[in-house]
C-alpha positions as CSV (number, residue, x, y, z in Angstrom):
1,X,0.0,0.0,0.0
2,X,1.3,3.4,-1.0
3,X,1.6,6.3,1.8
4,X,-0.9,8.3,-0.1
5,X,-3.8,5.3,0.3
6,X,-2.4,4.7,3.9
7,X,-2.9,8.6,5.2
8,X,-6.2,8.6,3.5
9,X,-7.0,5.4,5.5
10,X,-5.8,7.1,8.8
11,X,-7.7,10.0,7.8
12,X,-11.0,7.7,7.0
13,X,-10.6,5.6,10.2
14,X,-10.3,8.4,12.4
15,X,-13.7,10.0,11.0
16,X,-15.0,6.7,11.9
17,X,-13.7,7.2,15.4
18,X,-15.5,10.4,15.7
19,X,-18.7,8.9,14.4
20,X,-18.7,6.2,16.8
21,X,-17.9,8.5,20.0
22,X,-20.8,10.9,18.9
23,X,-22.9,8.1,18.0
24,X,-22.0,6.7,21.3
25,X,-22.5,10.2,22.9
26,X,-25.7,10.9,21.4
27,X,-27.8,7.3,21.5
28,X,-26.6,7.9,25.9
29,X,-28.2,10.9,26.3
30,X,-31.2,10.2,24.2
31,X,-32.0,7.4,26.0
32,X,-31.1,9.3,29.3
33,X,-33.8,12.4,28.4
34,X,-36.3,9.6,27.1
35,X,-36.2,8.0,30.8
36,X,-36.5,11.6,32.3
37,X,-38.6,11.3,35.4
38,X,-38.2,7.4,35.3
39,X,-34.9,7.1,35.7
40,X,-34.9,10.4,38.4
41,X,-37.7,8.0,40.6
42,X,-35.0,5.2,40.1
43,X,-32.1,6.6,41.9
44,X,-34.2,7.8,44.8
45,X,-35.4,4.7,45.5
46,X,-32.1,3.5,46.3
47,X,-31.8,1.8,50.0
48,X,-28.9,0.2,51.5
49,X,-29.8,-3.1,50.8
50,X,-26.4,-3.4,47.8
51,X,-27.8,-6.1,46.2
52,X,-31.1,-3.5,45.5
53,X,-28.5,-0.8,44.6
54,X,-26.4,-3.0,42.4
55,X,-30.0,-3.6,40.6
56,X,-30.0,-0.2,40.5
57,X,-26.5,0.5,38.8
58,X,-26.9,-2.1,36.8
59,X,-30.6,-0.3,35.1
60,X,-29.7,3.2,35.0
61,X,-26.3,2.4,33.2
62,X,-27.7,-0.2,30.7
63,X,-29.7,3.2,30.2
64,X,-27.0,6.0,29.7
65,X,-24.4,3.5,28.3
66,X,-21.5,4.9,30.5
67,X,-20.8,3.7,33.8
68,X,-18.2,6.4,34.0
69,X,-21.3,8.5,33.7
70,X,-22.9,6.1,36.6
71,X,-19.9,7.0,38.3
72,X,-19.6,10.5,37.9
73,X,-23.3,10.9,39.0
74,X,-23.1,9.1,42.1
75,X,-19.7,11.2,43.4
76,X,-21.9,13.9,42.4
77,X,-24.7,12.7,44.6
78,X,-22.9,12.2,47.7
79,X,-21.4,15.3,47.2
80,X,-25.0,16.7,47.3
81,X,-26.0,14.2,50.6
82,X,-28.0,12.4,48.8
83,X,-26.3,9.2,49.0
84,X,-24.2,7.3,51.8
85,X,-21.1,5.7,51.0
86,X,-22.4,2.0,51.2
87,X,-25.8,2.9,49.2
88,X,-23.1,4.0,46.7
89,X,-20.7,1.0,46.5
90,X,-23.8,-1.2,45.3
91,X,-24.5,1.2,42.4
92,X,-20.8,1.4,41.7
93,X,-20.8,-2.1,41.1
94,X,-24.4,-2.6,39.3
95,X,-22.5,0.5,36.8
96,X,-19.7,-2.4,35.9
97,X,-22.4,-4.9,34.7
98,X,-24.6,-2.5,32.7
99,X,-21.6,-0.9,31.2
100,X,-21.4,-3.8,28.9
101,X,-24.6,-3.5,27.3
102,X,-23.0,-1.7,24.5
103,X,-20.3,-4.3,23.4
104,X,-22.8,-6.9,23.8
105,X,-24.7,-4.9,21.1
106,X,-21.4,-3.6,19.2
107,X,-21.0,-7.7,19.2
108,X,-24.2,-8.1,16.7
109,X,-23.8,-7.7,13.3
110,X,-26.5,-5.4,11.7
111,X,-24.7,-3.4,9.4
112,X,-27.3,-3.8,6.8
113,X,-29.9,-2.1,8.9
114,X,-27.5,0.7,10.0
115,X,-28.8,3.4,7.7
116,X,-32.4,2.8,8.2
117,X,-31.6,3.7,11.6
118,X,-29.8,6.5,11.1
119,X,-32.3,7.7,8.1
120,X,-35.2,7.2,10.6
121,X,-33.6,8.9,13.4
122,X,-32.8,11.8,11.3
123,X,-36.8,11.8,9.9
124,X,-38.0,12.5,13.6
125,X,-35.3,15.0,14.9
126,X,-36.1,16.8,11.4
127,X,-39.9,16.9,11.4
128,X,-41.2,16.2,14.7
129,X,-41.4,19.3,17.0
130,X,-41.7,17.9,20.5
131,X,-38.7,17.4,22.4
132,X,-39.8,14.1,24.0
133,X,-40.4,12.3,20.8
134,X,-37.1,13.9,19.4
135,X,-35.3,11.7,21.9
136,X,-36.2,8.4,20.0
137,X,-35.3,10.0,17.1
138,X,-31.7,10.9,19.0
139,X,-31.6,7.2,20.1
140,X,-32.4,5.7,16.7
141,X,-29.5,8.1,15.0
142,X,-27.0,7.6,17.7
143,X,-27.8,3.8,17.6
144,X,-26.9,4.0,13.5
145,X,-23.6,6.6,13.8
146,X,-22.3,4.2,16.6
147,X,-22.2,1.2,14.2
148,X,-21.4,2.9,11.1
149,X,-18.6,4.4,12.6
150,X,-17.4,0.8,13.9
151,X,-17.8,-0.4,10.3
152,X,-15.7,2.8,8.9
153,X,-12.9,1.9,11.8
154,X,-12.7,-1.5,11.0
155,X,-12.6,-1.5,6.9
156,X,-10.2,1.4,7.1
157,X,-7.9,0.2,9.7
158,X,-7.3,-3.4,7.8
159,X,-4.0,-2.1,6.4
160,X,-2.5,-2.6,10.1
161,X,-3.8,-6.1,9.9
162,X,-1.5,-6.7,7.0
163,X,1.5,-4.9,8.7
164,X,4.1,-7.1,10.2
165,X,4.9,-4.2,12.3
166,X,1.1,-3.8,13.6
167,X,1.0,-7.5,14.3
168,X,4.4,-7.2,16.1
169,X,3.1,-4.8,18.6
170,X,-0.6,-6.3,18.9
171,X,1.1,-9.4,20.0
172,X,3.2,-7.8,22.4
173,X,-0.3,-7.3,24.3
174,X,-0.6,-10.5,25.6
175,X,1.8,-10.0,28.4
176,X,-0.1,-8.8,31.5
177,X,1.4,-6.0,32.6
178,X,1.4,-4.4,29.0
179,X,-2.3,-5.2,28.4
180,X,-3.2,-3.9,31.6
181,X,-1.3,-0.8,31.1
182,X,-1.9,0.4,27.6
183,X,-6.0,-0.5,28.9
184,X,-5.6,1.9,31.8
185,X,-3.7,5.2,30.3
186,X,-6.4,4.2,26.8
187,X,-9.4,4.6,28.2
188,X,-8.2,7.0,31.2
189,X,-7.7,9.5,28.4
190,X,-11.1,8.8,26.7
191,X,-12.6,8.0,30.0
192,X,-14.8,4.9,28.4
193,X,-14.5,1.6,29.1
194,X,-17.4,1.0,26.8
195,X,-15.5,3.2,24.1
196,X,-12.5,1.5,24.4
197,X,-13.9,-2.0,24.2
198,X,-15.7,-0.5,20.5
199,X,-12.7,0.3,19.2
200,X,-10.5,-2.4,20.2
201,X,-13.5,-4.7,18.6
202,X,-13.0,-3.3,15.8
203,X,-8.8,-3.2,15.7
204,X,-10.2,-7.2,16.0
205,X,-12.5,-7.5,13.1
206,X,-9.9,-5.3,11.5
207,X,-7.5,-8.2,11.6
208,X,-4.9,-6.3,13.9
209,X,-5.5,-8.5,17.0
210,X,-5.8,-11.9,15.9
211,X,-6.6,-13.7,18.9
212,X,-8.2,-13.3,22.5
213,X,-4.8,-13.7,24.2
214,X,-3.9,-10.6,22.8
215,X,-6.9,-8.6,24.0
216,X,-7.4,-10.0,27.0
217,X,-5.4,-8.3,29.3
218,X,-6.4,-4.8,28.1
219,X,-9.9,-5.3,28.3
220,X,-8.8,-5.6,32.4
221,X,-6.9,-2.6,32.4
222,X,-10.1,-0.8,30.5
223,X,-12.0,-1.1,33.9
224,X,-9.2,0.3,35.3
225,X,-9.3,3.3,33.8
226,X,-12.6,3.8,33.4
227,X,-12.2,5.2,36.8
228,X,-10.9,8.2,36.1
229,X,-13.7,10.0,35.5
230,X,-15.0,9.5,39.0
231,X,-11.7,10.8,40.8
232,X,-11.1,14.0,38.3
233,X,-15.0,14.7,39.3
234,X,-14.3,13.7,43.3
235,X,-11.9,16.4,43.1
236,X,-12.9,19.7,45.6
237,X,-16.1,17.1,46.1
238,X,-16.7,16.2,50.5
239,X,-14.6,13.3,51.8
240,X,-18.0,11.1,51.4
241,X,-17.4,12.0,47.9
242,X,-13.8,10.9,47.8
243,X,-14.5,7.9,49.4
244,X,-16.1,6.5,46.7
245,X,-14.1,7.1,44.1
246,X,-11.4,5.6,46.0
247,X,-13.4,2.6,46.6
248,X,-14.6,2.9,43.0
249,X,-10.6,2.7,41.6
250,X,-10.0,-0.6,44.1
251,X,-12.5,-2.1,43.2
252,X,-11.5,-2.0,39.2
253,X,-7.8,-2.5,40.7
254,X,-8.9,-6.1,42.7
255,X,-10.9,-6.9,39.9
256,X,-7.7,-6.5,37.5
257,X,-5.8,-8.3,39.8
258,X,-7.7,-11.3,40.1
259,X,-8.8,-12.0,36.6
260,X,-5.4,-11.1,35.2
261,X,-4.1,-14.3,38.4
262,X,-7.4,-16.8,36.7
263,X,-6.1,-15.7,32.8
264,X,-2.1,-16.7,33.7
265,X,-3.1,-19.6,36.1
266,X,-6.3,-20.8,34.4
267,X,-7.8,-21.6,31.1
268,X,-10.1,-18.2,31.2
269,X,-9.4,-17.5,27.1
270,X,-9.5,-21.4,26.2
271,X,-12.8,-21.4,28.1
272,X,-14.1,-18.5,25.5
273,X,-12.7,-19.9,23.0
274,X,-14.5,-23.2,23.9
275,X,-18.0,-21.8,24.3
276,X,-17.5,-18.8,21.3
277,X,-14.6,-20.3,18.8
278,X,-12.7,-17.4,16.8
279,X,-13.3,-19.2,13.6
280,X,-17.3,-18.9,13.5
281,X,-18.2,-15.8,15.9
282,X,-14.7,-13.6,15.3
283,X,-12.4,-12.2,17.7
284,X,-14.5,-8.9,18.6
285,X,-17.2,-11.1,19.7
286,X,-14.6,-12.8,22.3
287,X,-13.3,-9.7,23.3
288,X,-17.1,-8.8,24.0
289,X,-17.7,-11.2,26.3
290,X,-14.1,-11.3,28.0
291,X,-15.2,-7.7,28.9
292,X,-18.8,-9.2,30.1
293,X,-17.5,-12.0,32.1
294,X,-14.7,-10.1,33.9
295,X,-17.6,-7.5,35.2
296,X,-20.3,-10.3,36.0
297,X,-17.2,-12.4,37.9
298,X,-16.2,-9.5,40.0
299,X,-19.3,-8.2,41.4
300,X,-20.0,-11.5,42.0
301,X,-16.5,-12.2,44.0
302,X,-16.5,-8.5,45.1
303,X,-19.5,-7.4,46.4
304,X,-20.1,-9.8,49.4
305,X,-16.8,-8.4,50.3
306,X,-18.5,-4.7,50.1
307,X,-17.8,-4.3,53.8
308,X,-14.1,-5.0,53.4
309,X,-13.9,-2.7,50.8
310,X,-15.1,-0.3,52.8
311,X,-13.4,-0.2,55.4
312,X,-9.6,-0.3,53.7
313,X,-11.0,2.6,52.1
314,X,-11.9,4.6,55.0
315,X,-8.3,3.3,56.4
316,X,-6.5,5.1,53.1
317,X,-9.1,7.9,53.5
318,X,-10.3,8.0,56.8
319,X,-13.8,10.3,57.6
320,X,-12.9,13.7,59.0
321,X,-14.9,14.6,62.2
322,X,-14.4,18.1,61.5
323,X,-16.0,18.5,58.4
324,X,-19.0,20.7,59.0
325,X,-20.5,22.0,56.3
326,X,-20.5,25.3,55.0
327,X,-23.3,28.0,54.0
328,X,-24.2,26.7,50.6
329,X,-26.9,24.5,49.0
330,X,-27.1,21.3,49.8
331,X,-28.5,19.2,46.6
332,X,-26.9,21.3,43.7
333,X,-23.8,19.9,42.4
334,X,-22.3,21.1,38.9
335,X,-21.7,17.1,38.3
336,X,-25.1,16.4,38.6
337,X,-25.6,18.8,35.4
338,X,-23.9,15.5,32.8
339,X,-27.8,14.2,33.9
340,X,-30.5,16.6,33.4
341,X,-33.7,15.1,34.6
342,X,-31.8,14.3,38.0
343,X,-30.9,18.2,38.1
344,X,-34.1,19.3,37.9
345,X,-35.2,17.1,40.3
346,X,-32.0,18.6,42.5
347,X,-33.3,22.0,42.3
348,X,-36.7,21.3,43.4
349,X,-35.3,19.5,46.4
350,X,-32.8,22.8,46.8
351,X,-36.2,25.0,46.8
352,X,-37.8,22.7,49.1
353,X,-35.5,23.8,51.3
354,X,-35.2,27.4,50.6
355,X,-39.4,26.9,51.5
356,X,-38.4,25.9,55.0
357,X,-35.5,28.6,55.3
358,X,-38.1,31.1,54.5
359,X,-40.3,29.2,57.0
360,X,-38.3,29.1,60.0
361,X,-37.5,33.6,58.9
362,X,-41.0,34.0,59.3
363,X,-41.3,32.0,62.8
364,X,-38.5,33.6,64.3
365,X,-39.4,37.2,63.3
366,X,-42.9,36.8,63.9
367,X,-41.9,35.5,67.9
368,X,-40.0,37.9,68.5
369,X,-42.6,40.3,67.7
370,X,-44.8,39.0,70.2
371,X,-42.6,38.2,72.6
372,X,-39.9,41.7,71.9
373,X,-37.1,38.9,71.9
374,X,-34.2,40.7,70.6
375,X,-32.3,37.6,70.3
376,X,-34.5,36.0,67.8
377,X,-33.8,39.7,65.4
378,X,-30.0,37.7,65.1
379,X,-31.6,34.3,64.2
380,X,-33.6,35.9,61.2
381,X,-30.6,38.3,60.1
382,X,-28.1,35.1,59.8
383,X,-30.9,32.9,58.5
384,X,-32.1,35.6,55.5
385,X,-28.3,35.5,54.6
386,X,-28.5,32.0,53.5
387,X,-32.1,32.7,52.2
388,X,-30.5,35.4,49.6
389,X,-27.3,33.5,49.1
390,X,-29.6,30.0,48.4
391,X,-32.2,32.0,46.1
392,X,-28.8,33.6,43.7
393,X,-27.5,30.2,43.5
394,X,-30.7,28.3,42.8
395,X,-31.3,31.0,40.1
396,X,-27.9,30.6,38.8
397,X,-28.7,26.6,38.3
398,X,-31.3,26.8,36.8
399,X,-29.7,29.1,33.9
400,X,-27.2,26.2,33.6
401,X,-30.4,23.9,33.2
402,X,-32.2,25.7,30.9
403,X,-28.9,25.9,28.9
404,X,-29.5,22.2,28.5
405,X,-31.2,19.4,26.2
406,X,-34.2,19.1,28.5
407,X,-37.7,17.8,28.5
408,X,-40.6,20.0,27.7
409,X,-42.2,19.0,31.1
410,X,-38.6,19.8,33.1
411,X,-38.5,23.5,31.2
412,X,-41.8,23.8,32.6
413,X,-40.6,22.8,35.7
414,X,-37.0,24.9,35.9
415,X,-40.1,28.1,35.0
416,X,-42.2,27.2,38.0
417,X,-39.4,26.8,40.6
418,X,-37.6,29.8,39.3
419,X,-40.9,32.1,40.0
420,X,-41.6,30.5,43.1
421,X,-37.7,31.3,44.9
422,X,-38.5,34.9,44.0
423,X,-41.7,34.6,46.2
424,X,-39.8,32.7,49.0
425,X,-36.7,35.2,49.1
426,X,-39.6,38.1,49.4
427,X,-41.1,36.2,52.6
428,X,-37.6,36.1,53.8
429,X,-37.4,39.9,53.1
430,X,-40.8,40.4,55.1
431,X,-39.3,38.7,58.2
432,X,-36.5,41.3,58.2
433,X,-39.3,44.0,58.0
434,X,-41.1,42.2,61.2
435,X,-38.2,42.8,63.1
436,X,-37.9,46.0,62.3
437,X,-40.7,47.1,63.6
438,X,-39.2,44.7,66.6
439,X,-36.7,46.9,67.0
440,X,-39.0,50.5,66.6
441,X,-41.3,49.3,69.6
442,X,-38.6,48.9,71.6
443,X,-36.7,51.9,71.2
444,X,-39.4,53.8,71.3
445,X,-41.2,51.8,74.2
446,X,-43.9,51.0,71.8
447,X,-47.2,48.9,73.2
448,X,-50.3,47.5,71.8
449,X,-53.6,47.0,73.4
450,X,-55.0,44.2,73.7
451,X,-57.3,44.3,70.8
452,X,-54.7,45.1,68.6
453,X,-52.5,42.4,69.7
454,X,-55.7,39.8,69.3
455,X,-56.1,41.1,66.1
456,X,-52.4,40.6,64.5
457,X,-52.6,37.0,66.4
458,X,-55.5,35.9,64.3
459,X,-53.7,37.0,61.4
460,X,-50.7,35.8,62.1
461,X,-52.5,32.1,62.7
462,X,-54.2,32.7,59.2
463,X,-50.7,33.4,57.0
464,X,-49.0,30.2,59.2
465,X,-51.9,28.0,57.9
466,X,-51.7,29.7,54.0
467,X,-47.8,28.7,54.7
468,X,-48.3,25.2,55.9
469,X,-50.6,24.5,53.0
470,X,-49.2,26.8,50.4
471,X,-45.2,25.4,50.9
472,X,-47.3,21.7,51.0
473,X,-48.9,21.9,47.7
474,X,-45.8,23.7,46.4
475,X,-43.0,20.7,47.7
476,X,-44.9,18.1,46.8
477,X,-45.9,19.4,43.3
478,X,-49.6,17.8,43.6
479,X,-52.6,20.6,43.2
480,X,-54.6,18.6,45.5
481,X,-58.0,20.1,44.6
482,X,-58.9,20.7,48.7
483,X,-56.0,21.8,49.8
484,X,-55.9,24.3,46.6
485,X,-59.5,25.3,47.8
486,X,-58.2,25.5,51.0
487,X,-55.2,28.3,50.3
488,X,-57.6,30.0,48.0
489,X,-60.1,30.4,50.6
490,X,-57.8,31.3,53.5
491,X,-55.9,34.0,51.3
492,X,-59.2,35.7,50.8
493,X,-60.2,35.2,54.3
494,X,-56.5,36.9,55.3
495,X,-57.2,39.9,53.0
496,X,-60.6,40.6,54.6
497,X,-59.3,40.6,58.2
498,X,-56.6,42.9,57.1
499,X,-59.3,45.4,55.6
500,X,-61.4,45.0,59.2
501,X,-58.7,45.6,61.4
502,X,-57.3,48.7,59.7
503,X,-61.1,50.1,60.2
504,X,-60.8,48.9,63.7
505,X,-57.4,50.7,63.6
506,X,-58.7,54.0,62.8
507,X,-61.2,53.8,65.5
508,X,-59.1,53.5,67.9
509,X,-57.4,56.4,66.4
510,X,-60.5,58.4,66.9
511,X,-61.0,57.3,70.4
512,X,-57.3,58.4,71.2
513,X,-56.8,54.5,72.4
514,X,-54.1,54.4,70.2
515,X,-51.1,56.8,69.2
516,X,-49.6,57.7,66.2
517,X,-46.4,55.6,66.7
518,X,-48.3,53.0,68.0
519,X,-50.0,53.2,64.3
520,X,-47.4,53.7,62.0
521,X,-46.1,49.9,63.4
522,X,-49.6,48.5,63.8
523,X,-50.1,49.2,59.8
524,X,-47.2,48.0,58.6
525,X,-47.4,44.6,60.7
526,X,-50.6,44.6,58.5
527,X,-49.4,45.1,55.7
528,X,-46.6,42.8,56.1
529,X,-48.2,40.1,57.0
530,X,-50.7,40.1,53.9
531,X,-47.5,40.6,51.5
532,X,-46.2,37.3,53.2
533,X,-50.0,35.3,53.0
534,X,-49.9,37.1,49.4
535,X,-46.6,35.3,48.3
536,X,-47.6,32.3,50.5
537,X,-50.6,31.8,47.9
538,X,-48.0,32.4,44.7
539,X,-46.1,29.8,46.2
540,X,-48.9,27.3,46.6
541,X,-49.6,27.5,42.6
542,X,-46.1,27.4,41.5
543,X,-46.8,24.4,39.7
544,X,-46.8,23.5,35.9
545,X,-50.2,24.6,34.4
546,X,-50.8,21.4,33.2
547,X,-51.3,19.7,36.6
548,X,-52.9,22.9,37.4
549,X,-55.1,22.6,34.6
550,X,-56.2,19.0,36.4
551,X,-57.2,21.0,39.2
552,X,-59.6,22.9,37.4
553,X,-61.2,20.5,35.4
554,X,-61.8,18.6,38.4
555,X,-63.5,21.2,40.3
């Protein structure tokens, strides 16, 4: 072969590389968008039973075709506190298995049917304007590119098969510590094991490696360095978070180490090669199930050893007792963002607690009203700090979300939250006005009669119940046609008060029962606390209009 036909080759294999990764990339998060809510309700379910968390791994990977997304998401997770370190091992190891989903497809031959799917794909992204049914059509063109760029690697790379020199250095592969090397620094700089199994299948069906012997060894290493993309994203991440990328990386390390000891000591490949002979399936389909073995065997030798692991990593990277966390939210994580419909679900959770924040402003103000408690004025000062600090960051989030490839329904969403933390930073804002009529009474040695007092008790009951049900309706997303009735009714109820007492107000005015000062405070605490039962109700009804819509039809 000239060098001319060779470069153009190179050139020709490479854009099949490309093909395959965004083929790879695209049919992931297709079927990842597809599963939106689905596979959201999945991960919460997880318990600390490991063999119900391996399930779990094992399910959401098949879905997103990465486990060093699976990976990624769960550092990202217990970086958020949402997952302890032994609900995370059993997803860690459930991400092994269903990361080889994709060479067990890569391992089918379907080349005629390739462009259909990538012709068919193409058809619904094109003419089909709703973003849910666009996924399939992301899945079926993804599913296409992903095989046709296999097929372009393989034809195009079939020069190397004919090269002594490519031969010579493929069969240098089957020592161990090669294989296992060149597996780990591959696919830590692609940070793939399911990549990195594609293309050395088709190195395979290209004629470059020849046998299983050859392969073998670096499909072990490929788990290796899969975990790379949990420890870069562990990085700045809580030691919970670190933790299980360490435990992550020696787990892919034992595993190595004890298949490489059963391929030198035992007849692992003849056993393949037994069951699956070169000459009638081909090498990539070996290499396919090497890589599907070595993942089943060590979750099945590993993972009753869980505990073990555990605890050797907790003795490498032991828990810190001072690590108190820091003003900041809680369940948003920029990791988290690589899976959109658990983001969304994030940021609800974040605003849920935002709701409370705002919550426990409002109790502390309005009890040191009553009660001229000075030292509750500090509690709601240091709590609205986190209050305005939470509501910029949640706001900030959400930008990044809507910046995404996200459901119609989760847009909808990312709109309802974002209107409702400017309601729940404006309660916050009316609890630092409570206190600062706080603070005028007692410098100026205000006091209310008891009517008046009566009076802003009964409202104050009226805007805890329009929270209570408003925040209710609001956290748990379900217009629950009573309860909707019932923050309807009690807002209107609220506003009515208000209008009586300031008429009672201004008759105590005129029957010089009440000063001036004593006024200016009395109708402000009115008005405040019909602005907080106000954004109490906005609250209640932040919620997608078509669930809203539900509500109505029902009534």
């Amino acid at each position: 072969m000239d060098a001319y036909s060779m470069v153009l080759n190179v050139i020709m294999a490479l854009g099949g590389l490309g093909l395959f990764l965004i083929g790879m990339k695209s049919m992931g998060e297709g079927l990842e968008l597809a599963a939106g809510s689905k596979l959201r309700n999945l991960l919460e379910k997880i318990t600390s039973n490991k063999f119900i968390a391996m399930l779990v791994g094992v399910l959401v990977t098949g879905v997103i075709q990465s486990s060093s997304a699976t990976d990624a998401m769960v550092v990202g997770f217990a970086n958020a506190g949402l997952m302890e370190f032994g609900q995370a091992i059993g997803v860690l190891f459930g991400a092994k298995i269903g990361t080889t989903v994709t060479s067990l497809l890569l391992a089918i031959d379907i080349k005629a049917f390739v462009p259909i799917f990538i012709f068919i794909g193409a058809l619904i992204i094109t003419f089909v304007k709703k973003n849910n049914y666009k996924y399939y059509g992301q899945i079926a063109a993804g599913f296409g590119m992903l095989f046709l760029g296999l097929s372009l690697m393989s034809e195009n790379l079939r020069f190397m098969g004919e090269s002594e020199a490519f031969l010579s250095i493929a069969d240098k592969l089957s020592f161990p510590l090669l294989g296992l090397l060149v597996g780990v620094v591959f696919t830590g700089i692609i940070q793939s094991s399911s990549a990195s199994v594609g293309i050395l299948m088709a190195l395979a069906t290209a004629g470059v490696i020849t046998s299983l012997d050859q392969a073998v060894y670096v499909v072990f290493g490929f788990n290796v360095g899969a975990c790379s993309a949990a420890i870069l994203s562990s990085l700045g991440a809580n030691r919970t978070a670190k933790q299980i990328a360490l435990s992550n990386l020696l787990i892919s390390c034992f595993g190595a180490v004890i298949m490489t000891v059963v391929a030198v000591f035992l007849p692992f490949t003849d056993i393949i090669n037994y069951f699956l002979p070169a000459d009638k399936v081909g090498v990539a389909a070996q290499i396919s199930a090497a890589h599907i073995i070595f993942n089943i065997l060590i979750t099945v030798i590993l993972l009753p050893c869980s505990n073990l692991i555990i605890k050797i990593t907790r003795l490498i990277l032991p828990d810190l007792e001072d690590d108190k966390e820091k003003m900041g939210t809680v369940y948003l994580d920029n990791r988290i963002l690589t899976t959109p419909p658990m983001a969304v679900r994030q940021v609800e959770k974040e605003c849920e607690r935002l709701s409370a924040l705002a919550r426990k402003s409002y109790d502390y103000a309005i009890k040191s009203f009553f009660n001229q408690d000075v030292k509750l004025i500090e509690k709601v000062e240091k709590n609205e700090k986190v209050v305005d600090f939470l509501t910029h960051e949640i706001t900030s989030y959400i930008v990044k979300i809507n910046g995404l490839d996200i459901s119609d329904e989760d847009r909808k969403i990312m709109g309802v939250m974002y209107s409702a933390i400017q309601d729940l930073e404006r309660i916050g804002d009316h609890a630092e006005n409570i206190t600062e009529c706080v603070k005028t009474m007692l410098e100026g040695k205000i006091n209310f009669s008891e009517d008046a007092l009566s009076e802003l008790k009964h409202l104050d009951s009226l805007v805890i119940s329009l929270l209570d049900s408003g925040f209710k309706m609001f956290n748990t997303q379900n217009p629950d046609p009573v309860l909707a009735e019932e923050v309807v009714a009690t807002e209107d109820e609220l506003d009515d008060y208000v209008d009586a007492y300031k008429a009672n107000h201004i008759r105590r005015m005129n029957g010089g029962l009440c000063s001036a000062e004593n006024g200016t405070v009395f109708l402000e605490m009115l008005t405040t606390l019909e602005r907080v039962g106000d954004h109490a109700n906005n609250v209640a009804f932040s919620i997608p209009s078509k669930k809203l819509r539900s509500v109505v039809d029902e009534d």
